[in-house]
C-alpha positions in Angstrom: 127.8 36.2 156.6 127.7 39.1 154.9 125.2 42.1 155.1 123.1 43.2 152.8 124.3 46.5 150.7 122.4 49.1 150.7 122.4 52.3 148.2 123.6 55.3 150.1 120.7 58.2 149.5 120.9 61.8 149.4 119.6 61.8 153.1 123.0 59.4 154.6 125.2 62.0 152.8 124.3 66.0 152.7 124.0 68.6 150.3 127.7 69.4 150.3 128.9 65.6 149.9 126.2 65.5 147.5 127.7 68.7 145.7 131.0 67.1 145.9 130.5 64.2 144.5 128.9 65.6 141.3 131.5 68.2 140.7 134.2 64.4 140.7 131.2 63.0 137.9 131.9 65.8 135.7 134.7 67.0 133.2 137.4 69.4 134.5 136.7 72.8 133.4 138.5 73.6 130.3 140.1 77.2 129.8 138.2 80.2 129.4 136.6 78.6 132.3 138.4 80.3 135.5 135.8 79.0 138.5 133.3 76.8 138.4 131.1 75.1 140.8 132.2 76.0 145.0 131.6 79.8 144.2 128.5 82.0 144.2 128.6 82.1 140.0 130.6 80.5 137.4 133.2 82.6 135.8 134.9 82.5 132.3 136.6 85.0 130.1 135.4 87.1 127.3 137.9 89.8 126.8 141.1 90.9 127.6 139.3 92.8 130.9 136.5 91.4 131.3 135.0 88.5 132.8 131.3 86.9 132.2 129.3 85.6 135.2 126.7 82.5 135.1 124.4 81.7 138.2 121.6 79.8 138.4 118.8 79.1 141.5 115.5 77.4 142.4 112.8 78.2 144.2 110.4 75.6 145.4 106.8 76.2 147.2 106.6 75.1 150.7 110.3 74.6 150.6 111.2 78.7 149.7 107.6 80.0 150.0 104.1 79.1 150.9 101.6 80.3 148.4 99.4 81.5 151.0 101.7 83.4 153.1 103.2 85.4 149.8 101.9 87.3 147.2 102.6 86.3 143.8 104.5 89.4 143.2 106.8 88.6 146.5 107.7 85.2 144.6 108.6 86.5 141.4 110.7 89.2 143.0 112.6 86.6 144.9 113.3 84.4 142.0 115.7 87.1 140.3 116.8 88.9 143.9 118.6 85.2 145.0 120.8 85.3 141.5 121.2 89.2 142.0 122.8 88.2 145.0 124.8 85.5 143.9 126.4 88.3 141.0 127.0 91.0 143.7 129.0 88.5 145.9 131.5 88.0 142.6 131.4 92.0 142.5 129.6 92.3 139.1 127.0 93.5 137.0 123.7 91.5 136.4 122.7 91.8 132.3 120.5 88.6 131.0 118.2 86.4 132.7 116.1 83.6 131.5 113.1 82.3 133.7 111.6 78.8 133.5 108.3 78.3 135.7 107.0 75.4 137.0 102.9 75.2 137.6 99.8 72.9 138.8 97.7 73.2 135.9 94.6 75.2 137.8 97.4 78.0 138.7 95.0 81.3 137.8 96.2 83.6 135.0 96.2 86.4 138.1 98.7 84.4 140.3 101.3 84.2 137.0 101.2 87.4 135.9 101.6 89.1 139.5 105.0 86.5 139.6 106.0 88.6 136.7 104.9 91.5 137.9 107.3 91.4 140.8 110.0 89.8 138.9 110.0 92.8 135.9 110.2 95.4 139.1 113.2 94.2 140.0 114.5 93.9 136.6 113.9 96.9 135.9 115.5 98.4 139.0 118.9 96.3 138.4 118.3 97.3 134.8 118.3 93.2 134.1 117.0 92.4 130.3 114.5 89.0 130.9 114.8 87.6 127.3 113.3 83.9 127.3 112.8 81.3 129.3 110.6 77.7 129.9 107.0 76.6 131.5 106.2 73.4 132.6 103.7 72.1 134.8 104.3 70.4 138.0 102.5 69.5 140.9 104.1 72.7 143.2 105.0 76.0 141.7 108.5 76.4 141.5 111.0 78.8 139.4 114.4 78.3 138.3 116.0 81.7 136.8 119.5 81.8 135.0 121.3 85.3 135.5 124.0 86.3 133.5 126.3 88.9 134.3 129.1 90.9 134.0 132.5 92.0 135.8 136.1 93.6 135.0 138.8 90.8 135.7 140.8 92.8 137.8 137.7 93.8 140.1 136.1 90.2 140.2 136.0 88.6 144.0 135.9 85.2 144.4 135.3 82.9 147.9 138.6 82.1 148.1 141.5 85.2 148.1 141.4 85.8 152.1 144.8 86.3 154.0 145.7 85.4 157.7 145.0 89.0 159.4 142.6 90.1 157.2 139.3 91.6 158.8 135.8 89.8 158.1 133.0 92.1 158.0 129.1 92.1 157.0 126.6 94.5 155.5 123.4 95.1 157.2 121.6 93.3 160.0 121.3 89.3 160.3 118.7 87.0 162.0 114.8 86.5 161.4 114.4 86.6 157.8 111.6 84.4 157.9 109.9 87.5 159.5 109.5 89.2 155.7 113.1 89.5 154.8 113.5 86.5 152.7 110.8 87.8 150.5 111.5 91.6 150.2 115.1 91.8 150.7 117.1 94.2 148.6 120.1 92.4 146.6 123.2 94.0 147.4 124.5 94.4 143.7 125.7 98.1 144.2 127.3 97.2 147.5 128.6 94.5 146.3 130.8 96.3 142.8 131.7 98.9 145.6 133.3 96.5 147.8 135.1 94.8 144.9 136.4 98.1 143.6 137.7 98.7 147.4 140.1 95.7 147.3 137.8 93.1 149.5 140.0 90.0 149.3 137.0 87.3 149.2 133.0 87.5 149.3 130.1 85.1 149.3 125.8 86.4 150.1 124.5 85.3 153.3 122.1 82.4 151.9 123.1 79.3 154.2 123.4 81.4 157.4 126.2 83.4 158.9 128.4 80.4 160.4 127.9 78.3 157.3 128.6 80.9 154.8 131.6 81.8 157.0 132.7 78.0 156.6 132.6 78.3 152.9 134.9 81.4 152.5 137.8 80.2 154.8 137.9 76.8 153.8 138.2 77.8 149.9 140.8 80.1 151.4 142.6 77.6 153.6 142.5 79.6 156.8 140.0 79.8 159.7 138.6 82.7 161.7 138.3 84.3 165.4 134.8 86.2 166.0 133.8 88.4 167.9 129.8 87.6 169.1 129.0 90.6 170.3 130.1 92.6 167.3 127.9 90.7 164.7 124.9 93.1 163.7 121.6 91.4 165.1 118.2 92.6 162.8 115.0 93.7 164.9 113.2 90.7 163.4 116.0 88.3 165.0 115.5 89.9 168.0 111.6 89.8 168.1 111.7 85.7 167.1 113.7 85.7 170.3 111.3 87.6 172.5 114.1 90.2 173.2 116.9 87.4 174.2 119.8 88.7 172.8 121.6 85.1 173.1 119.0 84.0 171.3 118.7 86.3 168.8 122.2 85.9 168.5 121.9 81.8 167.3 119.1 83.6 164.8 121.8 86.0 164.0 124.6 83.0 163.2 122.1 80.1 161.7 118.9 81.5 160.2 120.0 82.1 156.1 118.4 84.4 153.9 119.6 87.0 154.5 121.6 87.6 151.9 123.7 90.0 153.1 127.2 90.0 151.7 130.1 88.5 154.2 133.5 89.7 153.3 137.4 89.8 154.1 139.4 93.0 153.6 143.2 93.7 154.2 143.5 95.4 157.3 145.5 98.6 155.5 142.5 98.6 153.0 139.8 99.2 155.9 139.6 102.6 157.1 139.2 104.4 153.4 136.6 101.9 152.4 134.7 102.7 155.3 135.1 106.2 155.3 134.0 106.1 150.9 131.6 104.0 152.3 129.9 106.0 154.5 129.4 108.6 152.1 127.7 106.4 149.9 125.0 103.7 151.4 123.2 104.0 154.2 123.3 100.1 154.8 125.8 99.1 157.9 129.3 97.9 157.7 130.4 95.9 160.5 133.8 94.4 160.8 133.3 91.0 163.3 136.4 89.3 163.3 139.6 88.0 161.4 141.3 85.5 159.7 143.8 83.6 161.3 145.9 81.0 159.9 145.4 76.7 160.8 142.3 76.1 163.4 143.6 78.1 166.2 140.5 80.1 167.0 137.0 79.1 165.7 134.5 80.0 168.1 134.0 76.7 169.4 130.5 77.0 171.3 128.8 77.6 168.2 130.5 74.8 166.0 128.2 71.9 166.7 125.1 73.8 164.7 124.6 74.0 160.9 123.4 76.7 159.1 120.5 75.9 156.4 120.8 72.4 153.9 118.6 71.1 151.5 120.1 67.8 152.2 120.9 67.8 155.8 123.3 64.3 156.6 121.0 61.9 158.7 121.2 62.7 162.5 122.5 66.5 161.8 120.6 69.3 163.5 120.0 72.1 161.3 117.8 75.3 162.1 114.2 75.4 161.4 113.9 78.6 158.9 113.2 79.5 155.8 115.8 77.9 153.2 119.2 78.7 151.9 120.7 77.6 148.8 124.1 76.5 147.0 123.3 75.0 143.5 126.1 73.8 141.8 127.4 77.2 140.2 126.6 78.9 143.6 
């Protein structure tokens, strides 16, 4: 007798089977294409030295905000600061973005122009040019911005480039986002070109969470990693979601996302003069909290069986109740 088929959905595979899948459906990327989708922006040459970068990310109410817990300038702010973060992690320099807003149809005029309030601050700051875009109406706000950007070839970091012995390391504090930090976080652009021009090996932002994101940058290198758990930099905010329990602020620490921090690897020779350039230069923290090792020798197994954030969690997987990270296809 035989069983009755039944379509696989979204839900029975994951986000990252999902991802995987469509990146087999497409065309192979034709030169001057030199990565695609599985990093934090597409990449493709224009120039002899220079490279352009292409990111794209989606913000959804009740999924990456609720209306009545943000101000509209808070959600326009965050619709450029997640691809701001996804061109620092490649090391480069954010230039154009175009923004295409989704609205219910009684949406005041107040609530709109506040989004663009917030989003033209932070344009401004990054000194981003906002030159077109797309409304549509829908029965949730959301906000999809496309960023493009800017970076010299030989100073361009991609996920995968780490080497076994290499030292990972962080900027800033991690944990408790949903606290504030997810809205009003600062995008690491600056950071980020400084860390390129040091010689960091590999980068991605902190969007999925600390043990996810860390998944993502030693499997497109081939290696694995040994941390240390008392060296990773917990935020106050983590801590207060834990009531002071520094265990548990710890798990906030590894699996909350959006943070959007910047999570590194960095020869071990190349270490002590980027820290010591660094120093003099931001006031953000640098923490080194492990290495890279070569096979799967030393993963640290007790946190293995929890995920950081998904959109499209597989069926039966447990994943961390905070506010969401993201991986679109050119992320």
């Amino acid at each position: 007798m035989f069983k009755k088929l039944r379509e696989k959905t979204i839900e029975s595979i994951g986000e990252f089977s999902l991802i995987d899948h469509i990146k087999s459906w497409l065309p192979r990327a034709k030169t001057p294409v030199v990565a695609g989708i599985g990093d934090d922006a597409a990449v493709f040459s224009i120039s002899p030295s220079c490279y352009q970068l292409l990111t794209i990310d989606t913000i959804v109410e009740d999924i990456d905000f609720k209306k009545n817990q943000a101000a509209p300038e808070e959600i326009g702010r965050k619709a450029l600061a997640i691809n701001l973060s996804d061109i620092a992690a490649m090391g480069g320099v954010p230039k154009l973005a175009v923004v295409s807003l989704t609205l219910p149809k009684k949406t005041s005029i107040q609530f709109v122009k506040g989004f663009y309030r917030g989003m033209r601050g932070l344009a401004n700051q990054f000194h981003v040019s906002i030159v077109g875009g797309d409304l549509s109406g829908g029965a949730k706000i959301s906000s999809s911005v496309a960023l493009l950007g800017e970076s010299e070839k030989r100073h361009t970091v991609f996920r995968k480039g780490a080497k076994s012995g290499d030292w990972v390391g962080v900027t800033g504090r991690l944990g408790g986002s949903i606290l504030g930090k997810h809205l009003n976080f600062t995008p690491r652009v600056r950071e980020g070109a400084f860390l390129a021009r040091q010689g960091v090996s590999s980068m991605i932002d902190i969007s999925d969470g600390l043990w996810q994101d860390l998944g993502h940058l030693t499997t497109e290198s081939g290696f694995s990693f040994m941390i240390e758990p008392s060296q990773i930099p917990v935020s106050s905010a983590a801590l207060k979601e834990a009531r002071g329990n520094r265990d548990k602020a710890l798990l906030h620490a590894l699996y909350d996302g959006e943070d959007f921090e910047l999570l590194f690897t960095v020869p071990k020779k190349r270490f002590l003069s980027l820290k010591r350039a660094w120093r003099r230069r931001f006031s953000v923290p640098l923490t080194i909290i492990g290495k890279v090792v070569s096979g799967r020798q030393a993963e640290a197994r007790a946190f293995s069986k929890r995920l950081g954030f998904q959109h499209f969690p597989p069926k039966n997987r447990r994943v961390p109740a905070s506010p969401a990270g993201r991986r679109p296809l050119a992320d």
